[in-house]
C-alpha positions in Angstrom: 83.3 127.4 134.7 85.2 124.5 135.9 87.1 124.3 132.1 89.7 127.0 132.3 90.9 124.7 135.3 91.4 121.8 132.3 92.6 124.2 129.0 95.2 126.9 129.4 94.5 128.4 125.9 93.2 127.6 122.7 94.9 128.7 120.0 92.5 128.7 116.5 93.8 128.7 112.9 92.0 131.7 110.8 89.3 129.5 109.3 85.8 130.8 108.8 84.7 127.9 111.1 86.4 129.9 114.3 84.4 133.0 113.7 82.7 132.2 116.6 86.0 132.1 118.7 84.6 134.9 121.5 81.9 133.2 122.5 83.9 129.9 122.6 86.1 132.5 125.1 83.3 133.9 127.3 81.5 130.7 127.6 84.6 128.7 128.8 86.7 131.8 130.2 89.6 130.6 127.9 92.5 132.5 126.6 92.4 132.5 122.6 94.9 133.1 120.2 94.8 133.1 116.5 98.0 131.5 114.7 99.4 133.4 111.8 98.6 133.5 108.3 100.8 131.0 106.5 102.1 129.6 109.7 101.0 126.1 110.5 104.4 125.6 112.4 102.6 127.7 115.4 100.1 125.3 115.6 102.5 122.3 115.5 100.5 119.3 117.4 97.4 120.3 115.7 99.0 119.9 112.1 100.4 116.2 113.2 96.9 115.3 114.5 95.4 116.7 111.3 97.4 114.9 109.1 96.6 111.2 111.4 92.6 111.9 110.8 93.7 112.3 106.8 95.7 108.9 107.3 92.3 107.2 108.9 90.1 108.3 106.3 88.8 111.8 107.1 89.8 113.8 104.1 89.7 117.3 103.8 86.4 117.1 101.9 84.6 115.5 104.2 82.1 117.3 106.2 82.5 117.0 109.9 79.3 118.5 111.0 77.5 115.0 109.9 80.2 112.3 111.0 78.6 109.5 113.3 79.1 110.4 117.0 80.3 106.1 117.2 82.9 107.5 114.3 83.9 110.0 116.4 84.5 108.7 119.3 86.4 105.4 117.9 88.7 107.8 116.6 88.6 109.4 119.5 89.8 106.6 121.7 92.3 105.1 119.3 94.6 107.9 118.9 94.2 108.5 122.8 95.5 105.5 123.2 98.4 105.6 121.6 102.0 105.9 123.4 103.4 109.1 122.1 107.2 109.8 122.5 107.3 113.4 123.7 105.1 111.9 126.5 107.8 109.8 127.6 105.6 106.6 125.6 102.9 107.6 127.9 99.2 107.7 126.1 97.5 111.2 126.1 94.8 109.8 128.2 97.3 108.4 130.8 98.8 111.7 130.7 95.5 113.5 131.1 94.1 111.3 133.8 96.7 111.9 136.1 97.0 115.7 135.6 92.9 116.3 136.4 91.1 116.2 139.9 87.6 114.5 140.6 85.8 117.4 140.6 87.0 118.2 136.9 86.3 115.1 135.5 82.9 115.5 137.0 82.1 118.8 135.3 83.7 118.0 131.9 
């Protein structure tokens, strides 16, 4: 159960698709937290990112169960890649790479 050493918490919005939020808990021994009902401000950076998948083309319609795993991961790596301010113009994968040992990277 190497992932609670990567992930604090996880905090979920109240969609049906987080039903399953307990066994994302157990199986990763993660804390959870649900943000409040009309309160997207609590769940600031995922609101920002949200609104960057819209900008690249992944409406709000579109299904996300049956996206290309190539898709995916392009995505993925662009917006990884991209200097953020509040991370001193560092990229998130710069950031991440320095703050996780070996043996993490291994298990994740």
């Amino acid at each position: 159960k190497q992932s609670r050493h990567l992930f604090k918490s996880i905090t979920f919005d109240n969609g049906k698709e987080f039903a399953g939020w307990r066994e994302i808990a157990n199986k990763h021994d993660i804390q959870t937290y649900f943000a409040e009902v009309g309160a997207p401000n609590q769940r600031g950076l995922n609101e920002n990112t949200n609104g960057i998948l819209r900008r690249d083309g992944l409406s709000k319609k579109k299904d996300f169960r049956n996206l290309p795993d190539e898709l995916v991961t392009q995505l993925m790596s662009y917006r990884n890649n991209i200097p953020r301010k509040s991370l001193h113009y560092r990229t998130p994968i710069e950031v991440f790479m320095e703050n996780i040992t070996d043996a993490q990277l291994v298990s994740f």
